[in-house]
C-alpha positions in Angstrom: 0.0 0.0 0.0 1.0 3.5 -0.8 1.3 5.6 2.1 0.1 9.0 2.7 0.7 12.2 1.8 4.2 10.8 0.8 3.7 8.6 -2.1 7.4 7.5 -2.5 9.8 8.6 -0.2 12.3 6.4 1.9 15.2 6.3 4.1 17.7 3.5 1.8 19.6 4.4 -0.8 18.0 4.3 -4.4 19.8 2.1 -6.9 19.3 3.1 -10.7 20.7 0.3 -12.1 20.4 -0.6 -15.8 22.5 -2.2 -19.0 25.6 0.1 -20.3 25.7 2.2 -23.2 28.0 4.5 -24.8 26.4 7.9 -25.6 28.6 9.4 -28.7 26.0 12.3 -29.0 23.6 14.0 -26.1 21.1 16.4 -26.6 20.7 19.8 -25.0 18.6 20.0 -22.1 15.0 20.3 -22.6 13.2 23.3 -21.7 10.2 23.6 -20.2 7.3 26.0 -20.5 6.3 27.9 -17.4 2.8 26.1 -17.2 4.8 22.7 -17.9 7.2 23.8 -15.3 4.2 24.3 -12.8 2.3 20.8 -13.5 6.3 19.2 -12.9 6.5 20.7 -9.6 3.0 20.5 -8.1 3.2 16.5 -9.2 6.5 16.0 -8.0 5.8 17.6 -5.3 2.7 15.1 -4.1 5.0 12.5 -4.8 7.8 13.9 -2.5 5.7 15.9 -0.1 6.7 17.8 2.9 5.4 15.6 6.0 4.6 18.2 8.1 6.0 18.8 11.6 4.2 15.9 13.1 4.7 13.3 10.2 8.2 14.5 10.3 9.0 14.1 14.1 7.7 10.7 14.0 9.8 9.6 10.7 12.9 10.9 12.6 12.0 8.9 15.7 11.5 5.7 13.7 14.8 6.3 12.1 17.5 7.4 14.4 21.2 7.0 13.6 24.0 8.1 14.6 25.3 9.8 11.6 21.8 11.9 11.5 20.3 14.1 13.8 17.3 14.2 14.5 17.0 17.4 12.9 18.5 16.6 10.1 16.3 13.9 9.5 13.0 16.2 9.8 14.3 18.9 7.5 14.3 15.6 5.4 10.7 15.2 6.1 9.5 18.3 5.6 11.7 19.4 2.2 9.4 18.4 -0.9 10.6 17.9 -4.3 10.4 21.1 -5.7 12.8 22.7 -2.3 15.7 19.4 -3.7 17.7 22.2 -5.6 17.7 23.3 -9.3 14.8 21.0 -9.6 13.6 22.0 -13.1 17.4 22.3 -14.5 17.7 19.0 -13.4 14.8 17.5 -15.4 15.8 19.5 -18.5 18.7 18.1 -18.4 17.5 14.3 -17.9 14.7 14.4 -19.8 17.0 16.1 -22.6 18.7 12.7 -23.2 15.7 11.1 -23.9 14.9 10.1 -28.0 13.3 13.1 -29.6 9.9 11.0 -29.8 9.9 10.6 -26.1 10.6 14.3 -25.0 7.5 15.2 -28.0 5.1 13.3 -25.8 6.1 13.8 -22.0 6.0 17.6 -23.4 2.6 16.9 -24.7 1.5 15.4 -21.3 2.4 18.5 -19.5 0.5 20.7 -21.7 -2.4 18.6 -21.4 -2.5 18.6 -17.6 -1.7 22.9 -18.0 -5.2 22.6 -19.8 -9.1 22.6 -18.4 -9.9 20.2 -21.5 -6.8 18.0 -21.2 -6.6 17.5 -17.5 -10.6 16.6 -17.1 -9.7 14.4 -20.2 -6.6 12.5 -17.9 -7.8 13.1 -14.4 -11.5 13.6 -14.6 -11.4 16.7 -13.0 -11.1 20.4 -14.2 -7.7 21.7 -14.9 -5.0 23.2 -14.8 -3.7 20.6 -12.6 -1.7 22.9 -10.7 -4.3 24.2 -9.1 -5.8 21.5 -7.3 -5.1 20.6 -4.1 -2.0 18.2 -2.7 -4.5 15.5 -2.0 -6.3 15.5 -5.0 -3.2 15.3 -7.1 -2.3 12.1 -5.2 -5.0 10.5 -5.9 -4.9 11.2 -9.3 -1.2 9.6 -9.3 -2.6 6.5 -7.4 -5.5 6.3 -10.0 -2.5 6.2 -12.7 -0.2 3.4 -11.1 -2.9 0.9 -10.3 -5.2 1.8 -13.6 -6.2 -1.5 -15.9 -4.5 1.4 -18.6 -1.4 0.7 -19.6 -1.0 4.0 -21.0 -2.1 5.7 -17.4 0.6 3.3 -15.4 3.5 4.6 -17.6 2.2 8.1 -17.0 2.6 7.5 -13.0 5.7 5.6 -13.9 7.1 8.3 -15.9 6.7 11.1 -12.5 7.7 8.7 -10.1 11.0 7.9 -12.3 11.6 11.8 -12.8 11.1 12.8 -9.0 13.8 10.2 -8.1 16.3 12.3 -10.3 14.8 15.1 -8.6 14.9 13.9 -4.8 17.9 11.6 -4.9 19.9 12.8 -7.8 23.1 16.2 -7.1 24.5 18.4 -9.0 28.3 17.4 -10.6 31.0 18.1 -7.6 28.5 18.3 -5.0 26.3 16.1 -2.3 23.0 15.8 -3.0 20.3 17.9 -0.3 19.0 14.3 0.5 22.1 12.1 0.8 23.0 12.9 4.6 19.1 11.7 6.0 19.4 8.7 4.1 23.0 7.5 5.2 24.5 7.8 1.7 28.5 9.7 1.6 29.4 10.8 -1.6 32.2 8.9 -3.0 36.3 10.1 -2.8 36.5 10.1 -7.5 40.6 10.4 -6.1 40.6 7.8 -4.0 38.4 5.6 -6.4 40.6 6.1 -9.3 43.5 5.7 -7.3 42.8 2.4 -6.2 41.0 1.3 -10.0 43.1 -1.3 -11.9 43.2 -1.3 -15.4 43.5 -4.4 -17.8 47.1 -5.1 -18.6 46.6 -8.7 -20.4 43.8 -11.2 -21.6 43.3 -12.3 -18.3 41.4 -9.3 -17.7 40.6 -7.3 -21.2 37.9 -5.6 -22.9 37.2 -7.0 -26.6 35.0 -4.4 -28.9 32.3 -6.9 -30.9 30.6 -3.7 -33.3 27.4 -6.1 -33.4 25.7 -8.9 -32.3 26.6 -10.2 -35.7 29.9 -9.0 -36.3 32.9 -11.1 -35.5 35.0 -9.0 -32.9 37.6 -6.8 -33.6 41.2 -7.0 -33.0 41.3 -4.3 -30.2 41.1 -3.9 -26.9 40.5 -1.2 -24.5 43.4 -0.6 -22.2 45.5 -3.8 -22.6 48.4 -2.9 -24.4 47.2 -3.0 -27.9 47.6 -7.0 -28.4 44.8 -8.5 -30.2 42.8 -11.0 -29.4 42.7 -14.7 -30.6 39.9 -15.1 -33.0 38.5 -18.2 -30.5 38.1 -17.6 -26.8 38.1 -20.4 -24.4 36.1 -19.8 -21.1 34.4 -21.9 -18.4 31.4 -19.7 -18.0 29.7 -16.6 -19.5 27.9 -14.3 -18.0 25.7 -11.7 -19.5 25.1 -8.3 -18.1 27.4 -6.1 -15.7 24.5 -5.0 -13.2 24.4 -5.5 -9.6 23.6 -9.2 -10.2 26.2 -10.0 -12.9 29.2 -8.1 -11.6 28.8 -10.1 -8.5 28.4 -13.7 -9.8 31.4 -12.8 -12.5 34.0 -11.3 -9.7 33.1 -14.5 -7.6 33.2 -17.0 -10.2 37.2 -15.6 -11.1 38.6 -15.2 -8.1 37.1 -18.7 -7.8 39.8 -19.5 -10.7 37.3 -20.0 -13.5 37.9 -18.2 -16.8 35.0 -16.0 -17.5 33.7 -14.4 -20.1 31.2 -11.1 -19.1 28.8 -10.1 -22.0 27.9 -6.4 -21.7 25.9 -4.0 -23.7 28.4 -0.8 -24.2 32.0 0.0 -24.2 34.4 -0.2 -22.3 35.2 2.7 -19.6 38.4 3.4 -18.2 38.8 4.8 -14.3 40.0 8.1 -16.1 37.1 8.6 -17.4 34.9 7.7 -14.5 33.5 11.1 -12.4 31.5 8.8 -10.1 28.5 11.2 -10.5 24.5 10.4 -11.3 24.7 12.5 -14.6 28.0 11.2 -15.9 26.3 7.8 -15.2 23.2 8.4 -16.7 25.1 10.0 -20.1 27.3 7.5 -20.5 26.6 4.0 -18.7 22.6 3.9 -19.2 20.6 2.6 -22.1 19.1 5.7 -23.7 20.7 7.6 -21.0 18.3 5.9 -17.8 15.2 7.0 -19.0 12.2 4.7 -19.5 9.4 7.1 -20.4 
């Protein structure tokens, strides 16, 4: 069950995890209109909703740590989406990624729901959206994610995705408003790439195959240049580098069996690593993490 008024916020870390991919070309940012800009916030905001002082007391009190205080942890409570920084220059930015189809129709969403005749039309009541009240708007979202619609679930899909980027996401260089109440320490890039080892010999290279039908090439990334042998030999393969995949492949090596790891993208050197969301989600997420 969804609780109320806060339809998705939480104390753990939020993985955004997905397949690799290269992104040779981005796109600008996206920019929003200033009705669309007002629909964004007043829907992100019933989605990431200040608690008030009561809701918020009693989150802090369920959740006490030592690396928190307590009133740290109720200025968590009570900052909604649109108070998580340059909210709307964050959204252009993500949603700017997106394939030119996609941006079209989130673009056309937001006007619709700016409209009397297109928010009755996706809400049932009188528009603009904006001006209804906090509660009404989360039940409009709840309508959305448990509709028989398909159409209507990847609307509430689409706002709960983009008020994660919002709520959980940081500006290059910087922590994120959120990262302190939830427990998360942004990472030392130095110390990370550092510590990063690079492939030196087939034991541990990257091989570049341009298709899924294409024999692979004879280069690698970051192993001296040698090429490969046109046949490769392995006990196991394992396809995917998420969470899951890494995991099983790292264990299965140092295990002493030859692996091979299948992974959708090229290969990225610690150099080029900034260890932030947006780098991530340019250059290590299909079609840039979105999935509206």
């Amino acid at each position: 069950e969804i609780p109320s008024p806060c339809l998705v916020r939480c104390l753990t870390p939020r993985a955004f995890e997905g397949p690799v991919r290269a992104m040779a070309a981005f796109a600008p940012p996206a920019a929003f209109s200033e009705p669309e800009r007002k629909v964004l916030l007043c829907v992100l905001d019933a989605l990431w909703a200040d608690l008030g002082e009561e809701g918020a007391r009693q989150l802090a009190a369920a959740h006490r740590r030592r690396d928190a205080s307590e009133e740290e942890l109720v200025a968590y409570a009570r900052r909604p989406a649109s108070a998580c920084g340059d909210v709307i220059g964050a959204l252009e930015v993500k949603v700017g990624s997106s394939p030119a189809g996609d941006i079209a129709e989130l673009h056309a969403l937001l006007r619709a729901l700016a409209s009397r005749a297109g928010c009755l039309a996706l809400t049932g009541r009188r528009g603009p959206i904006y001006r209804l009240q906090t509660p009404a708007i989360e039940g409009i979202l709840k309508s959305w994610m448990s509709s028989p619609v398909g159409k209507f679930r990847e609307i509430g899909k689409a706002f709960k995705l983009l008020v994660g980027v919002v709520a959980m996401g940081a500006q290059p260089g910087q922590e994120g408003v959120n990262w302190r109440a939830i427990g998360y320490e942004a990472p030392d890039v130095v110390a990370l790439r550092a510590a990063a080892q690079s492939p030196g010999s087939l034991d541990l290279a990257a091989c570049r195959v341009p298709s899924l039908e294409a024999a692979p090439q004879r280069t690698l990334a970051g192993a001296g240049g040698a090429a490969p042998p046109d046949e490769l030999v392995c006990d196991c393969v394992i396809v995917g580098s998420g969470p899951g995949g890494a995991v099983v492949a790292a264990e299965l090596a140092e295990a002493g069996f030859r692996v091979a790891l299948l992974e959708y993208g090229r290969w990225e050197s610690a150099d080029e690593r900034e260890c932030s969301e947006l780098h991530a989600f340019r250059h290590m997420y299909q079609e840039a993490g979105n999935f509206f």
